[in-house]
C-alpha positions in Angstrom: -7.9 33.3 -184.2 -7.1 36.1 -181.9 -9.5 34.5 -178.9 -7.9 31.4 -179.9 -4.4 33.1 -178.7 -5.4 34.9 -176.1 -7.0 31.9 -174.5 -3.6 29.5 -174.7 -2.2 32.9 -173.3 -4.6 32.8 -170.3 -4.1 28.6 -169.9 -0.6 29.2 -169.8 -0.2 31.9 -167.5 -2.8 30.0 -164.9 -0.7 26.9 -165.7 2.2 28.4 -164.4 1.0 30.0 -161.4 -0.1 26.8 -159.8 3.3 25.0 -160.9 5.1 28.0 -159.1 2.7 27.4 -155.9 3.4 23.5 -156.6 6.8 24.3 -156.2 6.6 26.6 -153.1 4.5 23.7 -151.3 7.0 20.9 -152.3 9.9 23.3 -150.9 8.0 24.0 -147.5 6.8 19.8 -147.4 10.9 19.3 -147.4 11.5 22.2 -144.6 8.7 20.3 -142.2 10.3 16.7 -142.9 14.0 18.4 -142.5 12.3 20.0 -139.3 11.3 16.5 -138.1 14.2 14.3 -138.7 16.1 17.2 -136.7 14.1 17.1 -133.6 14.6 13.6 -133.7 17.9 13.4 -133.7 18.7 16.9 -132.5 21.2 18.4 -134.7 21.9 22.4 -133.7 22.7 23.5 -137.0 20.0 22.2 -138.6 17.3 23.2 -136.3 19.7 26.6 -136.1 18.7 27.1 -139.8 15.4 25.9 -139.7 14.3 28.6 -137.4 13.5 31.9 -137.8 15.3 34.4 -135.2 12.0 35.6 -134.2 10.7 31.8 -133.8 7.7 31.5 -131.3 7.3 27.9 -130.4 4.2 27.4 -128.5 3.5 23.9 -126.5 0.4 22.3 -126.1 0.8 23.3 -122.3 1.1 27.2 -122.8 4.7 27.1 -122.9 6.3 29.7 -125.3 10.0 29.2 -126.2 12.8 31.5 -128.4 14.4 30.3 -131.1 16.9 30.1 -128.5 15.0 27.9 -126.4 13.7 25.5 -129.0 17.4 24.6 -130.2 18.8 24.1 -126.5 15.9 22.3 -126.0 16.2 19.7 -128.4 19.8 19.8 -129.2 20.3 18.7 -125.4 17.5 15.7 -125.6 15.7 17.9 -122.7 12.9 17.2 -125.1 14.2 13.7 -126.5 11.7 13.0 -129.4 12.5 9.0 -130.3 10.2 9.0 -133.5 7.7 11.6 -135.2 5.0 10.5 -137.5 3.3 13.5 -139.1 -0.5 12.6 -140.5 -3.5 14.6 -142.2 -0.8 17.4 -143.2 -2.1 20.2 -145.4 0.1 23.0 -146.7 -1.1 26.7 -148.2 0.8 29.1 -149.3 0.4 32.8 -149.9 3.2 34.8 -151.2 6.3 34.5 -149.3 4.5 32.9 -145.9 3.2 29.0 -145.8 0.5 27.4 -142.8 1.1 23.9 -142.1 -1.2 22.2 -140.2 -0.9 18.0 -139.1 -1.3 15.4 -136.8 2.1 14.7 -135.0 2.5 11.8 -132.8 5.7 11.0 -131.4 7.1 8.5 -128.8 9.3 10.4 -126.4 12.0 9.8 -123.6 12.0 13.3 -121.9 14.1 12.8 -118.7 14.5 9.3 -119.0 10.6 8.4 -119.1 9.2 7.0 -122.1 5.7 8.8 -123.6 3.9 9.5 -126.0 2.2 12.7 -127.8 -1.0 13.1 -129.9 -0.9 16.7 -130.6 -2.4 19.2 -133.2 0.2 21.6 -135.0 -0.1 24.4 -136.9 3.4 25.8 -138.2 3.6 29.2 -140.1 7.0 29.5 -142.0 8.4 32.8 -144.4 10.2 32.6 -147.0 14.0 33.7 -146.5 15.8 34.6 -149.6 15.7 31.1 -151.1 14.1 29.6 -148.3 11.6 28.8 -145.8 12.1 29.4 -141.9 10.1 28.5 -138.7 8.6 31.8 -137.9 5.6 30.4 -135.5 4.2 27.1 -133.9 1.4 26.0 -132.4 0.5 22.9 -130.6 -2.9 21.6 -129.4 -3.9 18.9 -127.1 -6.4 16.7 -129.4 -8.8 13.9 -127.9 
C-alpha cells in the first residue's frame, strides 16, 4: 500500500511540473503573437512592454538595434511590416528564460517599396515578475 502511495505521489508531482511548463509555454506563445500583431501595426506601448530594456535585436543583415531602436523603428513604419505569418515555431523553457525559434515571413512596405521576408528567428525572452520580455533576437537569411 505504501508503494502504492508513494507512486500517485510521484505521478502527481511529474503531472504538475509539466502542466506548470504547459503553462509557461502557453504564456510565452501569447507574448510572440502579442509581439507580432505589434510590429504589424506598430503600437509603442505595446512593443514598449514587450521588450526588455536590455533588448538586442539582431537583423538578418548584422544589424543590432536597442530596445530603443526596435520601438522607433517600428512605431515610425521605418520598418512597415504589412503582415507576419510565423511557421514551424517551437518553444522551450527553462526556469525563468524561454527560446523561440520559427519561420517568419512577412510582406513589407519599408520606404514605400513593397517586399517580402523569409527569415529564420530565434527569440530568447525572461520572465519579468509575471511576465515574459524580449531580452534577445536573432534573424537568419534562410534559402
Amino acid at each position: 500500500m505504501k508503494k502504492f502511495i508513494t507512486l500517485i505521489v510521484v505521478a502527481l508531482m511529474s503531472t504538475s511540473s509539466l502542466l506548470a511548463q504547459t503553462k509557461s509555454e502557453k504564456q510565452v506563445e501569447q507574448a510572440v503573437e502579442t509581439m507580432r500583431l505589434a510590429m504589424i501595426s506598430g503600437d509603442r506601448n505595446v512593443l514598449n512592454n514587450l521588450a526588455s530594456d536590455k533588448l538586442t535585436y539582431g537583423h538578418s543583415s548584422g544589424k543590432i538595434e536597442s530596445k530603443t531602436d526596435f520601438v522607433e523603428t517600428l512605431a515610425t513604419k521605418k520598418s512597415d511590416f504589412k503582415s507576419i505569418t510565423l511557421s514551424n515555431q517551437t518553444i522551450d523553457v527553462q526556469g525563468k528564460t524561454a527560446v523561440v525559434r520559427h519561420v517568419l515571413d512577412a510582406d513589407t512596405f519599408d520606404g514605400g517599396k513593397p517586399g517580402k521576408v523569409h527569415l529564420g528567428i530565434v527569440l530568447v525572452f525572461a520572465k519579468d515578475g509575471s511576465n515574459w520580455k524580449l531580452l534577445a533576437r536573432q534573424a537568419f537569411k534562410l534559402p
